[in-house]
C-alpha positions in Angstrom: -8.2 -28.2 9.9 -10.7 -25.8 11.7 -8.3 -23.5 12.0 -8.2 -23.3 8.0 -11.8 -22.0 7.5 -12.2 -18.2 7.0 -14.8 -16.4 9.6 -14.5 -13.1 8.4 -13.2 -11.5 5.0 -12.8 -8.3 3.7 -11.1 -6.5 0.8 -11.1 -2.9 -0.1 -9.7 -0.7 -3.4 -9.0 2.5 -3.9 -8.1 3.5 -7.7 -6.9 6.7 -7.3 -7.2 9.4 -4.7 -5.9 12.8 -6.5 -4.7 16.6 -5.2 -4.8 19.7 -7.5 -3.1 22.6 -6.3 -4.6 26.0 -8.0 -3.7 29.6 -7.9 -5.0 32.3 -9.7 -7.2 29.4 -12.4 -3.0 28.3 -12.8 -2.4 24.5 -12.0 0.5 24.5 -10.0 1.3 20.7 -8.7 -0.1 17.4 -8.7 -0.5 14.7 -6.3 -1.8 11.0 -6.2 -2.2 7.7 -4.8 -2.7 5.2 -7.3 -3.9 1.7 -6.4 -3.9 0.8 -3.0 -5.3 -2.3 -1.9 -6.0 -4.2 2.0 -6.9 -7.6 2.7 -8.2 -8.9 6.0 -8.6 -12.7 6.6 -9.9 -13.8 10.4 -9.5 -17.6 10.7 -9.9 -19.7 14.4 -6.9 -18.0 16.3 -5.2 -16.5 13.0 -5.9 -12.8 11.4 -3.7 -12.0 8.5 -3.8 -8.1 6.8 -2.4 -7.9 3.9 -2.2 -4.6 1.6 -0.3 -2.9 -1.6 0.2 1.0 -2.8 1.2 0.5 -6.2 2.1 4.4 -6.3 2.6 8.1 -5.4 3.0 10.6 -7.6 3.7 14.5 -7.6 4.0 16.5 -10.8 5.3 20.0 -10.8 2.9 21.8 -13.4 4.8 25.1 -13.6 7.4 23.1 -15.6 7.3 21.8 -19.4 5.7 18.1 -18.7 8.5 16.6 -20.9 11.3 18.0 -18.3 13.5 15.6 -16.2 11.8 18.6 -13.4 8.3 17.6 -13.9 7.8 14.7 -11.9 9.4 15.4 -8.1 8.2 12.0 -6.7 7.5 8.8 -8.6 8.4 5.4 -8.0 11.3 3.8 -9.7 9.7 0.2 -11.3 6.4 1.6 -12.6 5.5 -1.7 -13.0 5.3 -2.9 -8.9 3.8 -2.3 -6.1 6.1 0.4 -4.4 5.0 -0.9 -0.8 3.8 -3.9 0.2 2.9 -5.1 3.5 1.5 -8.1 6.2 0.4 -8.0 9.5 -0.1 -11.6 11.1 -1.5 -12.7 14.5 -1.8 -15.6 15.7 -3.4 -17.1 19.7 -1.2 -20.5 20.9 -4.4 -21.1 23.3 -6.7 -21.3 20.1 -4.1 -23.1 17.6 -2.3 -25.7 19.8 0.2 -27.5 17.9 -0.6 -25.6 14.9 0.6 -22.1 16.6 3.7 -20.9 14.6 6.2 -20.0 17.2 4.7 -16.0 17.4 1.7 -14.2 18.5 2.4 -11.5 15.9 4.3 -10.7 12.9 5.1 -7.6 10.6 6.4 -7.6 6.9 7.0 -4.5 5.0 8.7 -4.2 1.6 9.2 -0.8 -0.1 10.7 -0.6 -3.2 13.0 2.7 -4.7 11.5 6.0 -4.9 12.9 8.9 -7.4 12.8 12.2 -5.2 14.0 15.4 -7.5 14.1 18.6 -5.7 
């Protein structure tokens, strides 16, 4: 089907994108984004974004790093994605028969996240 062949793709990463709070030469917290991902596919009358953050992170440095106190945000399952999502569109004029009943659609799944304060 023509409306199966891909015009336009992109993909983009991002490792890690870090904060360090300082005073006085004293680390004082730590922040992060770890692993986010985005997709975009543009097909004939179809565009589909797809994406992942695999985590966020803050570490209170004023604390002993092996205290329950040290990390105030983490996700839960260290091993997931903690929020995944998809944006859909699709154009009945373009697709025809193969339209899918919507002209857009929105998924987003976000998984537990361990808040001490």
């Amino acid at each position: 089907k023509t409306s199966d062949i891909v015009q336009m793709r992109i993909n983009a990463r991002l490792q890690t994108l870090g904060m360090v709070l300082n005073q006085g030469g004293s680390t004082l917290a730590q922040f992060s984004i770890n692993n986010i991902g985005v997709s975009l596919k543009r097909r004939l009358g179809m565009m589909d974004i797809e994406g992942s953050l695999a985590s966020i992170q803050m570490i209170d440095c004023t604390v002993p790093p092996d205290s329950p106190y040290c990390k105030v945000m983490s996700p839960v399952d260290q091993g997931v994605s903690m929020i995944t999502f998809a944006y859909q569109t699709a154009e009945e004029a373009v697709l025809g028969e193969d339209y899918p009943g919507w002209d857009s659609s929105v998924s987003l799944q976000m998984r537990s996240v361990r808040i001490i304060a």
